[in-house]
Phi, psi and omega in degrees: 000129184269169171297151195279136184225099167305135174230150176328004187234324161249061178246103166280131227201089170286138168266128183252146162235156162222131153269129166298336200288128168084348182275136157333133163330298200252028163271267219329324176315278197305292170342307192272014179256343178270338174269350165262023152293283206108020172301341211271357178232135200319314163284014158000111197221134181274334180287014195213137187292060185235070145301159174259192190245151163228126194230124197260135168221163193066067162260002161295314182238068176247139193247141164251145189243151183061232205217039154297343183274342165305261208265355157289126182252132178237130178250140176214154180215152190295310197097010187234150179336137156094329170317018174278144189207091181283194199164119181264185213263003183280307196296325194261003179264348174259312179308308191191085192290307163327322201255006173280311187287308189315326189244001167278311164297324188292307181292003173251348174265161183259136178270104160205161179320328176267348153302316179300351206238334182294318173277017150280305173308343165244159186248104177258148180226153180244033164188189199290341195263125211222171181271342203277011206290322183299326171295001205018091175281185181194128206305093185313152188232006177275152183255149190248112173287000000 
């Protein structure tokens, strides 16, 4: 009997919620980053895109431990002379605590085409109340330290 090899056509697609609230930034990261691979499941095949959708709600009262809200810096630049525009992770997490956790996730996926197809699946919402319901998700139940 040969090995199990997934292709785009027996790929099951689970819906996830992880709550956020009072948990460290980037275990909540790696979690949704291991579920939007699909590592986290026995077929796991690496050339094929079966990750499940995930949706982080409370990215508001998500924590950086030590003195990442200090000295973590997130930098963007414009493209025009002069244009670099920093923001330390204290600041962007009271401005935009969603788009903290979202690039906290982006940074644990591989920049390739099934990464790129893996972070269309996730949903951060910043607070408890989220759209998805009509997918009936189910609450992940693995623990995030």
């Amino acid at each position: 009997m040969g090995s199990f090899m997934a292709n785009s056509s027996n790929v099951e697609r689970k819906w996830y919620i992880i709550d956020a609230a009072g948990k460290p930034v980037g275990r909540v990261a790696t979690i949704a980053a291991t579920l939007l691979r699909g590592k986290h499941k026995p077929t796991f095949t690496p050339h094929v895109d079966c990750g499940d959708h995930v949706i982080i709600i409370n990215s508001d009262k998500a924590v950086f431990t030590g003195k990442k809200a200090v000295q973590k810096v997130y930098y963007r630049h414009s493209g025009w002379v002069g244009g670099l525009k920093s923001v330390t992770a204290g600041e962007m997490m009271e401005k935009n605590s969603d788009r903290a956790m979202t690039l906290a996730v982006k940074g644990m996926i591989p920049d390739t085409t099934i990464g790129r197809a893996a972070l269309t699946r996730l949903r951060v919402y910043k607070d408890a109340e989220h759209k998805n319901a009509a997918q009936k998700p189910e609450l992940w139940t693995g623990e995030i330290r």
